[in-house]
N, C-alpha and C positions, 0 to 999 in steps of 0.2 A: 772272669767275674770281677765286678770292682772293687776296691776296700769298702765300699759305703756296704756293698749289697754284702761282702764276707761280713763284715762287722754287726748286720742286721741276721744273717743266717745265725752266727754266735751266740748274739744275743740269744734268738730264737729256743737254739739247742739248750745254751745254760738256762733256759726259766723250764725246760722242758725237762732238764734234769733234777731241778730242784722242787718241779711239782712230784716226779717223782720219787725224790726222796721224802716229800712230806709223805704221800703216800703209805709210805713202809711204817714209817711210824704212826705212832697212836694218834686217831684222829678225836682231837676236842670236841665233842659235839655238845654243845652247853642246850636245854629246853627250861623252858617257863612260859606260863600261862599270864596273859596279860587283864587288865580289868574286866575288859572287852570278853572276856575268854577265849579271845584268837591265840592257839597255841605257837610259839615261835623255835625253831630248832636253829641255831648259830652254830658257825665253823669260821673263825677267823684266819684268813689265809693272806697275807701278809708279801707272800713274792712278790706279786700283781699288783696294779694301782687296779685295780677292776672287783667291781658286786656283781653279783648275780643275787637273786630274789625269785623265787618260786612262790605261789599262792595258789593254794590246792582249796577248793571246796566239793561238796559232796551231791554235782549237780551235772554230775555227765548224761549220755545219752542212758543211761536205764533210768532217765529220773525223768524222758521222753514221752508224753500222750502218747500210748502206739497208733491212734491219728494223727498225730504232729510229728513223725520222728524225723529225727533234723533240727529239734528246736533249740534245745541244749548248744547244739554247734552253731547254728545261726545267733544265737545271742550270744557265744563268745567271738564270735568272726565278727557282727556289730557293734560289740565294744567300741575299736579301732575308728570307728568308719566319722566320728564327730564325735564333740563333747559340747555341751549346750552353756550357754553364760550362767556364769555363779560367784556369786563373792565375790562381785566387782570384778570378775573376769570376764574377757569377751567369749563370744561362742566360735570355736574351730570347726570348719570344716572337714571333709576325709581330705582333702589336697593341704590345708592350712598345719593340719595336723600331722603328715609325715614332714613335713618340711622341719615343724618345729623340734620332732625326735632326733632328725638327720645336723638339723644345728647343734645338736647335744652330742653327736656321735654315739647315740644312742638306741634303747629299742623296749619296748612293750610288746606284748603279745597275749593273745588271749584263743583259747583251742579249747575244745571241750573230747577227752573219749568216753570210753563203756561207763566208767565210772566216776570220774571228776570231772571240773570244768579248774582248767590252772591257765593263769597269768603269769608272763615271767616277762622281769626287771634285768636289764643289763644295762651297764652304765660305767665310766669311770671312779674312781673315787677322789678327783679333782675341787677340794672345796667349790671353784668357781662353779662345777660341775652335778656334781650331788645332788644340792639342794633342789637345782632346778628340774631333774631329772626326777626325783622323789614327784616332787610338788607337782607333776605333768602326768604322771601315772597316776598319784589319786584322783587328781578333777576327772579322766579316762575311767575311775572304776568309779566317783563317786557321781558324776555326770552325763554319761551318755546321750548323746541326742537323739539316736535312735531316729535316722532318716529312713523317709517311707521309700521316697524315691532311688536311694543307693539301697535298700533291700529289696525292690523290684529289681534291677539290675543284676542282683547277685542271687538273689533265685533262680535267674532265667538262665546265667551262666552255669550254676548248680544243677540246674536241671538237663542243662544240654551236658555234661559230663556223662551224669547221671547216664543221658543217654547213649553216650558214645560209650561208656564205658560197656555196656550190655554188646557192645559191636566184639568183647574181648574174651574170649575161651577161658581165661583163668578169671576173670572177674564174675561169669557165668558159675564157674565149679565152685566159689568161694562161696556165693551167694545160697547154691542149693546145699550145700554145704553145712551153713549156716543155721538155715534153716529145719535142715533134719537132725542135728547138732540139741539146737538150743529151741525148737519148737515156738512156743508164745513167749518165752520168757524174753526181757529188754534185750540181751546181747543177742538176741537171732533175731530182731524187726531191720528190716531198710528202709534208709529213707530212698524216697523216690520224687519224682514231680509233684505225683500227686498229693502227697504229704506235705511238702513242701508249698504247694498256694494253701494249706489250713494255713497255714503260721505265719502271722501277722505281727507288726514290730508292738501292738499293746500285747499279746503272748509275751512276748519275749519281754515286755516291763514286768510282768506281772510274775515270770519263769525268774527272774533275775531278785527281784524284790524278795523271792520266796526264799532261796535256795543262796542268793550273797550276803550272806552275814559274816560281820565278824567273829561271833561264838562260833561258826561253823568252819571260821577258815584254819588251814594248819599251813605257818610261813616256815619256809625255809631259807635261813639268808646266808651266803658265803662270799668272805670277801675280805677286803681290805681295811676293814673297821674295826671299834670298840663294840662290846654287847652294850653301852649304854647307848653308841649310835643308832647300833643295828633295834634294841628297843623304840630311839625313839621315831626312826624310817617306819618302822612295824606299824605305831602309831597313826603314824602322819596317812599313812598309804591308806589303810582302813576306815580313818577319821572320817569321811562325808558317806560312809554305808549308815546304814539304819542299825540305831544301837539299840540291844535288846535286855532289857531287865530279867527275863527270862527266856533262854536260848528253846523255843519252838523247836521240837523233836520232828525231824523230818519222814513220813510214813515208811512204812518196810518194803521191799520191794522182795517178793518171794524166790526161794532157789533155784536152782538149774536140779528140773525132774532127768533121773536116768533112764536110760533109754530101757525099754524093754524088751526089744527083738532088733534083730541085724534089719538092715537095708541098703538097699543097690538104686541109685539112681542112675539112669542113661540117658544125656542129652547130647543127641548126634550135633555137631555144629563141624561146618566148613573151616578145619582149620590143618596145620602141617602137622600138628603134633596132637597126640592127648594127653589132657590134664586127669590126674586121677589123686583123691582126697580119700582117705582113709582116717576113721577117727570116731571119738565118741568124746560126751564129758569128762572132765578131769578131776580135779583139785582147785577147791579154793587158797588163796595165799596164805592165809594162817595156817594151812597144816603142819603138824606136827612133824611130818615126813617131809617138808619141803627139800632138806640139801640131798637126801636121800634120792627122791623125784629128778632131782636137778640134776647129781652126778650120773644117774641111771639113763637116763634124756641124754647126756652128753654122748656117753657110752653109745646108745641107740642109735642115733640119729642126728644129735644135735651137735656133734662135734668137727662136723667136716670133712675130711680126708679122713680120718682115722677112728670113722661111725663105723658100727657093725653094717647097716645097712648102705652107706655107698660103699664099701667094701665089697657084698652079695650081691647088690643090685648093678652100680656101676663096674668096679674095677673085678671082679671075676666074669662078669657075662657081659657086661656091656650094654644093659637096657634103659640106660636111661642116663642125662651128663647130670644131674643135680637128683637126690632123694634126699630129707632130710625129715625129720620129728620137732615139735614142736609141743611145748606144753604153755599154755596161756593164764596161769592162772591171778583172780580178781578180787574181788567182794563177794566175786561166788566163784561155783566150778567153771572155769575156763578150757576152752575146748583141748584135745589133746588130736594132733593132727602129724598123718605121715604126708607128704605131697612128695610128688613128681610128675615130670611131663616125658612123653616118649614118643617113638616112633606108631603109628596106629598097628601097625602088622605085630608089633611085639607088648603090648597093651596086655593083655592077656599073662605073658610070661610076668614081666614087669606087676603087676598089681599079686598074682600068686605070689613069685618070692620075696616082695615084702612082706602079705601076711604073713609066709612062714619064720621069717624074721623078727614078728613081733610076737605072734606065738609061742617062739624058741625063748625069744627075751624075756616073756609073762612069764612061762614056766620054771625058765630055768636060771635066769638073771644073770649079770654077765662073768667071765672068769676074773680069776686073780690078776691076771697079765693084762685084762682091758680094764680094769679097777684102779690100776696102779698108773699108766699113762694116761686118765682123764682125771685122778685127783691132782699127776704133776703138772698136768697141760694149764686145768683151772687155777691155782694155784702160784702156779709159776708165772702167769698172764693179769693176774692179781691187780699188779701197780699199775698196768695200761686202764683197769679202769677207775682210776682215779688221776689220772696226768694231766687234769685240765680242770681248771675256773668247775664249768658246765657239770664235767663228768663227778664231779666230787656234788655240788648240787643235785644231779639225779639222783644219786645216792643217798644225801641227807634227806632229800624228796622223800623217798623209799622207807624209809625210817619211820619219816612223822605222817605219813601218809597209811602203814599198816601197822603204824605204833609197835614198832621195835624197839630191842632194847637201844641203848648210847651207844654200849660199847659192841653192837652188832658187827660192826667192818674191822675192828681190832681181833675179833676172833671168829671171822667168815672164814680164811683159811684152815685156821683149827679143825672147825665144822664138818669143811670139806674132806679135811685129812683122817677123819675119826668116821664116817662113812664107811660100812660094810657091804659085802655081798648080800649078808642074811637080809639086812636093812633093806637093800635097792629091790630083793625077789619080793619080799613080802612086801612092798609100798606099792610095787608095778600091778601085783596080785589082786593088792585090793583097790586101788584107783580102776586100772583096765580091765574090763571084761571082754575081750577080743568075738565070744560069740556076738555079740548084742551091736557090731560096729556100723556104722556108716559106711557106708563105698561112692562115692560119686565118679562117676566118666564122663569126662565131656570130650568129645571127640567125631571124626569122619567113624559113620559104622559101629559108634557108639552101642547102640543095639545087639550088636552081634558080638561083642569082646566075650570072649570064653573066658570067667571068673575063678572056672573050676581046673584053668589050664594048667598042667604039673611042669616044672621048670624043665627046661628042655637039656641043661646041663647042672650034672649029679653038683650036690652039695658039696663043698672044699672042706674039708675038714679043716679043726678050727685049731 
């Protein structure tokens, strides 16, 4: 290796070790609410010559016509695609305008999921730099052009995923899934082709007009600045939205109904393996029980190697190389989901002893000995998520986005570490009802998977 490339790895390690030490310690999180009422959450980070910029609004896909779904995403994917002339600026093309981000060393972005529609800002913090960086993301949020002919284009490519993607056994399981999950409510609609030709790029002005305001937005900015910069980027960035004298309450959009009886869905499909989804509703993110939920999940399933279930499922019998748990939760109940994929001949065995595994886990919640290695695992794993620029932004994200407290990340470990057994039975108890679950198979023979098949090797004592 040559001195140039050691001295660049070095470098590398040392910013790597000093983001995490800021980690360990107390993270700054300064909020205030601007004229505008766009709320701003700052974290000045100082290693870096480098900002990050999150912009979260309240306008993800549940905020979708369930005839248009896709629109939400498609007007944060067309963002990007041009910005129209304004203020003596000319008008950018989609080609004119990556070039001009890529001169910057630069980047914008606009995505929308379940729940928000976020833009995020990355940029130097190079005076030459900055300014112009700032000043190229607003006219992008405050002018879009909103070209008819690049959203034909990107519908048609959207649509042929759309399609190929239905060619994919675990894109099939995820979908019926979904749907017997979350029934009518926003987080179980897809978008499809057909949805997609409703949605027209005046939709998407009229989706955007509605739903981007500045009263509505919550920024999160990390970086190598002053809070009076970082106020007046806030400013700048927001400046050509529609300013509101009175911030318009955006309509409710109703809960995730629980399920009332189990279900089995079987969709034979031509494939080497089957995909098997187990699950029902969960937990919304504000619950009270979240860290509880969380270490419990870790325990369960969610931890890897050293989950109760690839334990039973993989490493004593061998059914399957991946099993894992999952809890999603949102604005509302977010699904609570076991998946694996297996051999078809063993589908059967494989879907029995996870239930009996989640069964064991609702009733009985985990031991002492698996309590104590998934709060050191979480815990100890702490500072990886916060070691970068990014990862410390998702996190402030997280904060001003479920309105947490400041000092949320100064005492998450606490949290974790103050997590009981009594805690984890009684959260599992009352979020899961394991009668009442989802089952989805998709698979060769699907049809015929024996659900009621008893494990073919006795239980390992535990």
């Amino acid at each position: 290796m040559s001195r140039k490339n050691l001295a660049a790895l070095a470098l590398a390690v040392l910013a790597c070790v000093l983001l995490a030490t800021q980690a360990l310690a107390a993270i700054p999180i300064q909020h205030w609410t601007q004229a505008s009422g766009a709320g701003v959450w700052f974290v000045p980070s100082p290693t870096l010559p480098i900002l990050d910029v999150q912009i979260d609004f309240d306008a993800g896909d549940r905020r979708d016509p369930p005839q248009q779904s896709g629109l939400a995403s498609a007007t944060a994917q067309m963002l990007g695609k041009g910005v129209a002339a304004a203020d003596g600026q000319p008008a950018l093309d989609e080609s004119e305008l990556e070039e001009a981000w890529a001169d910057l060393a630069a980047s914008f972005d606009g995505s929308a999921s379940r729940d928000r529609m976020s833009f995020s800002l990355r940029t130097l913090t190079d005076p030459k730099i900055l300014p112009q960086a700032v000043a190229l993301a607003a006219r992008e949020l405050g002018h879009p052009s909103w070209p008819e002919k690049v959203w034909d284009r990107e519908r048609e490519q959207w649509s042929a995923a759309i399609r190929e993607s239905l060619t994919r056994p675990g894109t099939v399981a995820a979908r019926a899934f979904r749907k017997a999950v979350y029934g009518s409510h926003p987080y179980g609609v897809e978008t499809e082709p057909e949805t997609l030709e409703r949605v027209g790029v005046s939709d998407m002005r009229d989706f955007y007009a509605m739903h981007v305001r500045p009263c509505h937005a919550r920024v999160s900015v990390v970086g190598a600045i002053s809070r009076e910069q970082a106020d007046q980027l806030v400013q700048q960035l927001l400046a050509p939205l529609a300013q509101d004298a009175a911030c318009p309450e955006l309509p409710a959009v109703p809960e995730v109904a629980p399920l009332t009886r189990a279900e089995e869905i079987r969709i034979p499909f031509a494939s080497a393996q089957t995909h098997v989804l187990i699950g029902q509703p969960g937990y919304k993110r504000d619950d009270p029980a979240f860290f509880a939920l969380l270490v419990g999940n870790h325990i369960l399933g969610g931890g890897g190697f050293t989950s109760r279930l690839t334990q039973r499922v993989r490493e004593d019998r061998g059914l399957s190389y991946s099993v894992y748990s999952a809890f999603s939760p949102g604005r509302h109940a977010g699904a609570f989901s076991i998946s694996l994929e297996t051999r078809p001949d063993q589908a059967g065995e494989a879907l029995q002893v996870s239930r009996d595994v989640l069964d064991e886990f609702v009733a009985e919640g985990p031991t002492d000995t698996e309590l104590q290695a998934a709060q050191d695992n979480l815990t100890g794993s702490f500072p990886l998520r916060l070691d970068s620029n990014r990862k410390l932004l998702a996190n402030v994200a997280n904060i001003a986005w479920n309105g947490l407290p400041l000092d949320y990340l100064e005492h998450w470990t606490d949290r974790i570490s103050a997590v009981t057994r009594e805690e984890i039975t009684q959260a599992f108890q009352r979020v899961l009802q394991p009668q009442r679950e989802v089952t989805v198979v998709v698979g060769p023979d699907a049809d015929s998977v024996d659900t009621d098949t008893a494990p073919q090797s006795p239980a390992p004592a535990d």
